[in-house]
N, C-alpha and C positions, 0 to 999 in steps of 0.2 A: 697256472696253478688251478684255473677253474675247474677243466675236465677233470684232473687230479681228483678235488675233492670232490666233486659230484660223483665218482666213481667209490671215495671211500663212505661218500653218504649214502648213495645206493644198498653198498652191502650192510650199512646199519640198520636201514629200510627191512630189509629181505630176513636179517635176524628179529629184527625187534618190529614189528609193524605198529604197534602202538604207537611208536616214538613220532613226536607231532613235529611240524616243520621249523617251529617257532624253536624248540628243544636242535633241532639238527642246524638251526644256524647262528644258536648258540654257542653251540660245539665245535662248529666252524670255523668261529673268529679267534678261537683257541689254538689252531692247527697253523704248524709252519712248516716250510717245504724244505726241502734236503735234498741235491741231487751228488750222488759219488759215481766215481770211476770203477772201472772192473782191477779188483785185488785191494781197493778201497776199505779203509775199516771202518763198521759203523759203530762196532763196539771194542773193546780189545782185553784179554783176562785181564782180572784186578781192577779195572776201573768200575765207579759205582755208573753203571747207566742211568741217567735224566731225563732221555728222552724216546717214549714208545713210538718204535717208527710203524707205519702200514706202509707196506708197500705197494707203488701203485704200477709201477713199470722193473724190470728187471730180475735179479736172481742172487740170494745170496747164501751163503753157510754158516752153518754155527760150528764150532770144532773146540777142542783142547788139544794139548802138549801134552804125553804120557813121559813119566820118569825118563824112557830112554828116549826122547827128544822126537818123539814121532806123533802126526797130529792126525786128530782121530775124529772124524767126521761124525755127527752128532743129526744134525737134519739142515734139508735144504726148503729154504722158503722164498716163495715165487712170488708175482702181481696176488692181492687179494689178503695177504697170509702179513704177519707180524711178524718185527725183527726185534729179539728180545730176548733176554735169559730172566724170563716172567719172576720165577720164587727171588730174585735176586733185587731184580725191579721195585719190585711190593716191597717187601725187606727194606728198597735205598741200600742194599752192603753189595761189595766189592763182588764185580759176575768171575764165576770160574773158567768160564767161555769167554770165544773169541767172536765176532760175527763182522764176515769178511764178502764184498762183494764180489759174484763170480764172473758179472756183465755191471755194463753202466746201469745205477738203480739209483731210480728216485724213489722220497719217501715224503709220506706228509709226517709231520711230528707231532707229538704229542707231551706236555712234560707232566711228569709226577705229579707235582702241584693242580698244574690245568686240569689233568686226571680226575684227582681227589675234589677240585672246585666241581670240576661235571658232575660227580657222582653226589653233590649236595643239591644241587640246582635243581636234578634230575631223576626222581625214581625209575624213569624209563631207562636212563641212561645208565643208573647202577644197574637194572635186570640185564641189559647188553652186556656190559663189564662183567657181568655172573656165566652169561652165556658164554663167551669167548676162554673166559677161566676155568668153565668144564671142559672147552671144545682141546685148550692146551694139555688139561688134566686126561684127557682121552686120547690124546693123542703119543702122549709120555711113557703111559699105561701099556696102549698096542707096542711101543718101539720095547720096554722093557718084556714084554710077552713073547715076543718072535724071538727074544735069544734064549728064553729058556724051553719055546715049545714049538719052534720051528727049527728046521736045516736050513745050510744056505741058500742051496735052491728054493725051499718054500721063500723066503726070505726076499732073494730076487726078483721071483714071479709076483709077490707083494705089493712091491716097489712100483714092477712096471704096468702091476693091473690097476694100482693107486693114484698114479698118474703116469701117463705114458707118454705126454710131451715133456715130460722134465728128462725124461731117459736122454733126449738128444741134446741138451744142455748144458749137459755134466762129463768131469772127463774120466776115467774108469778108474783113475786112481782115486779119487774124490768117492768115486761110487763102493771101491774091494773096500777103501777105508767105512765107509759109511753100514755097510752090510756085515763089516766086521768078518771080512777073507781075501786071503792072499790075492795076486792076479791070475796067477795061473788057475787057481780053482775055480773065479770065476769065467776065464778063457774054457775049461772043461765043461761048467753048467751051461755056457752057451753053445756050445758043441754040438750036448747031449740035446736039447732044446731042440737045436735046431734040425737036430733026425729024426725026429718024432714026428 
């Protein structure tokens, strides 16, 4: 668990530089480790989530069940990235998401509680927790932007210039669902793509 959390200390480092070491390994002794299987749930709809995972190895999805029983891929969060249905979390109520491992993935944990105790202990600690709150808030924002002001293709090309090792990760149904298009039309944008 060492290298673990020295890796999710790192990246608190790199947002927050302030945050002093005394503050990071207080936050530390707060964190507990979590490792799942690939298809593993870390969250599942309707339950309240307790505990914010980071992840520090592997890959997971967040998704819903639509009325007609089809489950619709929402985002995929890798090493560095949080597993979490956030406005749900905050709340403590029941997530409407599912978040399912896609590889074996470990996490370090965090619980609501420990959460709220850091964010007293700690004004560095609450600026971090502000900054990660925009970074989800911005990233919610873009996903809700691209379907009403992008095409598919723009959409794809998005995806793969936003990160381009998650592309081989993922399996294309996981990806038509997540881009929100059929297969064949993505079979066509990669076609076209690819005679250009």
């Amino acid at each position: 668990m060492k290298s673990e959390t020295e890796f999710f200390l790192n990246s608190i480092r790199q947002r927050c530089p302030s945050i002093s070491e005394f503050e990071l390994s207080q936050f530390a002794s707060t964190l507990t480790f979590l490792e799942l299987k690939k298809k593993d749930f870390f969250l599942q709809s309707g339950e309240t989530q307790k505990v914010l995972g980071f992840i520090t190895s592997g890959l997971i999805r967040s998704f819903f069940v639509d009325p007609e029983g089809n489950e619709r891929t929402v985002g995929f969060y890798a090493e560095g990235d949080y597993a979490t249905h956030y406005p749900a979390f905050i709340a403590q109520q029941p997530s409407r998401y599912s978040i399912q491992c896609l590889e074996p993935t470990t996490f370090l944990g965090l619980s609501f509680n420990d959460l709220q105790w850091n964010y007293q202990q700690s004004p560095n600690f609450e600026k971090y927790g502000r900054l990660i709150a925009e970074e989800i808030l911005k990233r919610q924002q873009a996903r809700i932007e691209s379907f009403v002001f992008q095409t598919a293709e723009e959409r794809y090309l998005a995806f793969i210039k936003q990160d381009p090792t998650l592309f081989n990760r993922i399996s294309l149904s996981h990806l038509c669902s997540y881009l929100g298009i059929e297969r064949q039309t993505l079979t066509r944008i990669r076609q076209k793509l690819a005679h250009h």
